[in-house]
N, C-alpha and C positions, 0 to 999 in steps of 0.2 A: 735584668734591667728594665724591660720590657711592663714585669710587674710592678716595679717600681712605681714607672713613671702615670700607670694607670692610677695606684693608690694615689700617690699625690693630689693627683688631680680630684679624688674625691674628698682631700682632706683641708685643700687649698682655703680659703675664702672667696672662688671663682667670682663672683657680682662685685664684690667692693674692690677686687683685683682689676678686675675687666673696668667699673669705673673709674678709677685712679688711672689708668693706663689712658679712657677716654677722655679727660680730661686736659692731659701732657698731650695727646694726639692734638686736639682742637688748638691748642695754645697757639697765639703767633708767639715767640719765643724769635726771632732772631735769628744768629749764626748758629744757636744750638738745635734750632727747629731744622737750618740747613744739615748741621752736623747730622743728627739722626738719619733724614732721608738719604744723604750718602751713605753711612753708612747703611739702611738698608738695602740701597741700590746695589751695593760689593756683597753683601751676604746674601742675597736671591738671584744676583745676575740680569738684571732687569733690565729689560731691551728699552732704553728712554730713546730712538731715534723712531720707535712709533706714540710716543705723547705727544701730543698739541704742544705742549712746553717742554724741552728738553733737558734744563739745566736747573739741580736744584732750587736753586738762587729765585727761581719761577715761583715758587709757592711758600705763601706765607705761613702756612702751620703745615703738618704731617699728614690731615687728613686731606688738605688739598690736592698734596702730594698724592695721598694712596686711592681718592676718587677721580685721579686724572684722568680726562678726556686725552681719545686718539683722537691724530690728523684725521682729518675726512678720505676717506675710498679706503682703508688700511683693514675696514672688516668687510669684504664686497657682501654685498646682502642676497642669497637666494631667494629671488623675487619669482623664480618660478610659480603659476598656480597650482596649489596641490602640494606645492611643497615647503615642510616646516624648518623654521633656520634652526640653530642654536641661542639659546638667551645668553649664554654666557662664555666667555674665554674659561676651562677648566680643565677636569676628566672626570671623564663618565666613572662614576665609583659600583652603578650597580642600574640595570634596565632590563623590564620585561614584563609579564602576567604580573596581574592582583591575583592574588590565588588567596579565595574564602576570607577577602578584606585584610589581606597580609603584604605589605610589602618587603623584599629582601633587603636587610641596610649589609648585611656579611656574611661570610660561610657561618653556617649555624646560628645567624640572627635574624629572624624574622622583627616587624613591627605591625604596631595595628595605625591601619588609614585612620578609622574614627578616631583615634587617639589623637594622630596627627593633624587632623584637620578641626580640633578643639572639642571632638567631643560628644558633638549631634549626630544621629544617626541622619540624619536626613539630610546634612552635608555629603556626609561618605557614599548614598545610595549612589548616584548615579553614579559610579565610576566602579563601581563592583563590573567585576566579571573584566574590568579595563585592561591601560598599560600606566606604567611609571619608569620614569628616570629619576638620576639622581647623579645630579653634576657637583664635586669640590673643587671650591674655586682656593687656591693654593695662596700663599703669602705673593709671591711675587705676578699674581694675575691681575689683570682687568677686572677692578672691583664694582662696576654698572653692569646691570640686570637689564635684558630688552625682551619684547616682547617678541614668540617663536613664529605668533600668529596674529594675526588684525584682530582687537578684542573689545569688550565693552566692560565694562567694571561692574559689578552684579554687588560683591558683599567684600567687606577686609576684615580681619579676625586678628587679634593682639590677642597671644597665648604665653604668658608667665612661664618660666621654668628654669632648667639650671642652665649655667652657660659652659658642658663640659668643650673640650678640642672636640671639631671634628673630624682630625685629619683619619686615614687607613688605621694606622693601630686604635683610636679609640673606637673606630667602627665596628673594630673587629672583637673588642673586649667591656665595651661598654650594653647594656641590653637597653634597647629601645631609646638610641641613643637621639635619634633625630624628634621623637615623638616625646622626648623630655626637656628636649633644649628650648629655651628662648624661642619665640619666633612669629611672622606674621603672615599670616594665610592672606591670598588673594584669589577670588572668585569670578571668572571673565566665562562670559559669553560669546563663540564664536560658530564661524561657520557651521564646523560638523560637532557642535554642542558645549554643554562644561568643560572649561580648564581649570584645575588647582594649579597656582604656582607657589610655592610657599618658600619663603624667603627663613633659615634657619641661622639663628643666632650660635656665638659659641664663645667660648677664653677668648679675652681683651676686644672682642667684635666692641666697640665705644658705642654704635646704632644701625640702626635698621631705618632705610628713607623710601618711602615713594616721591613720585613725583608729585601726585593730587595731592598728599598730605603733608609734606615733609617727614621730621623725624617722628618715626612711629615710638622707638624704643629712644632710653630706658623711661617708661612711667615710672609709680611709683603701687605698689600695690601685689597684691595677688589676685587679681579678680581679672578675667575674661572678659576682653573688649570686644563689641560687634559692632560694624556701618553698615547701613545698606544703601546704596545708592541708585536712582532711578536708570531705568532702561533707555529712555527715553526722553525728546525735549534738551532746551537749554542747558541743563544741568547733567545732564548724562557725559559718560567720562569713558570716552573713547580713542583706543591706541593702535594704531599702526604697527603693522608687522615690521619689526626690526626699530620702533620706537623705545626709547628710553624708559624704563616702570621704574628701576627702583634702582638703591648701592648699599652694599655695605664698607660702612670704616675698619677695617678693617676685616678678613675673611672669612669665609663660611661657605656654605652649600645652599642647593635650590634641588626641591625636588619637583616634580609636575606628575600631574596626575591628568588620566585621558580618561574616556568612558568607551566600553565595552565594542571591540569590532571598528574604531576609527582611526585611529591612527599606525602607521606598520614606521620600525625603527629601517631605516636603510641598511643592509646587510653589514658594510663596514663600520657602523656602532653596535659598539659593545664594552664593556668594561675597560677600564684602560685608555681607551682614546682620549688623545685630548681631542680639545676642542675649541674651533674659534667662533668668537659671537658672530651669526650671521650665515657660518656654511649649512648646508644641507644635512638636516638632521633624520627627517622623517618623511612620508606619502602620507598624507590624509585620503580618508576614503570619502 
């Protein structure tokens, strides 16, 4: 079954599926826009007495619904210094060493950073010899992305590609699954140096939003987008540890990337853990 469900997915029409799907999500639609989110709320189990709005009836279309803001203090923020939160409500699917510009997405999957992060080797240098997570954020999570650390926005990268699943089985049967999918690199400057956070697209994700930009995804095209934004001055675009960066409409992964010797994972992460936006993920050196 297993194999099945993998062929499909490569035989799907994944982008015009995922569009059509993004479209019925955005819609206000009424009692049918309510219908859906009930029903999603009974087939995930979704804790709605931590949303800001708790009653369907609250949101006019589905992705209202699916980028809903929590009540305030529901994610305490580890405001310790020295120490890195969680960007995301998920689980850790895979953290540790860059080993020879490789990250681990599964048992017997390795990927390549340059790939991942669009391309350029001179993106991917600083972070050889690093560490990397990779958090999946599930159907029934907190779909807002925040920042792990206090940052500066340095570059944002739009990278074209397919949009397979990305939950555990296709990680584990898809090759280079993250560094093919959809998706948009962001490049921050902080305390103890580069951060990648890359935001990964997947099946019926409708887009991909910052907060500087709005909706990054879907353009139209196959060509590789770059910004570069100033360091410095008026215009420089700087976030607050545990500030809001980015959401997706529906689910997907974040992976982050460190540079070599700075950041230690706290002994209790590791694969598996969930994880809540905001607790104590890491020790900066």
């Amino acid at each position: 079954m297993d194999k099945v469900k993998i062929t499909l997915q490569y035989m799907m029409p994944k982008h015009f599926f995922s569009r059509v799907v993004g479209k019925l999500a955005a819609a206000q639609l009424g009692w049918f826009s309510h219908l859906l989110i009930k029903l999603f709320i009974k087939s995930y189990n979704i804790n709605m007495s931590e949303a800001q709005f708790e009653r369907p009836e609250d949101y006019a279309s589905f992705n209202e619904f699916f980028t809903r803001p929590l009540k305030d203090g529901i994610r305490p923020l580890a405001s310790e210094p020295g120490i890195m939160a969680h960007p995301v409500d998920g689980t850790i699917s895979q953290l540790g060493p860059i080993v020879a510009g490789k990250l681990v997405q599964a048992k017997n999957h390795n990927y390549s950073l340059q790939s991942l992060l669009g391309g350029l080797e001179q993106t991917a240098a600083p972070y050889a010899g690093g560490t990397f997570a990779t958090i999946y954020l599930a159907p029934k999570d907190y779909h807002r992305i925040h920042m792990p650390v206090a940052g500066t926005l340095r570059e944002m990268i739009y990278i074209p590609g397919e949009l397979f699943s990305v939950n555990p089985l296709t990680a584990e049967n898809v090759p280079d699954l993250f560094a093919r999918n959809e998706r948009v690199v962001t490049i921050f400057d902080t305390e103890f140096g580069p951060m990648a956070l890359v935001l990964v697209g997947a099946t019926i994700v409708a887009s991909i939003e910052t907060v500087w930009a709005g909706t990054i995804t879907p353009p139209t095209g196959k060509t590789i987008f770059r910004w570069s934004y100033p360091a410095t001055g008026n215009t420089a675009i700087t976030l607050e540890k545990g500030a809001e960066m980015g959401r997706f409409k529906l689910g997907s992964t974040v992976v982050l990337a460190f540079p070599e010797g700075k950041v230690d994972f706290l002994a209790d992460q590791q694969a598996g853990t969930v994880t809540r936006m905001g607790a104590p993920f890491a020790e900066l050196k």
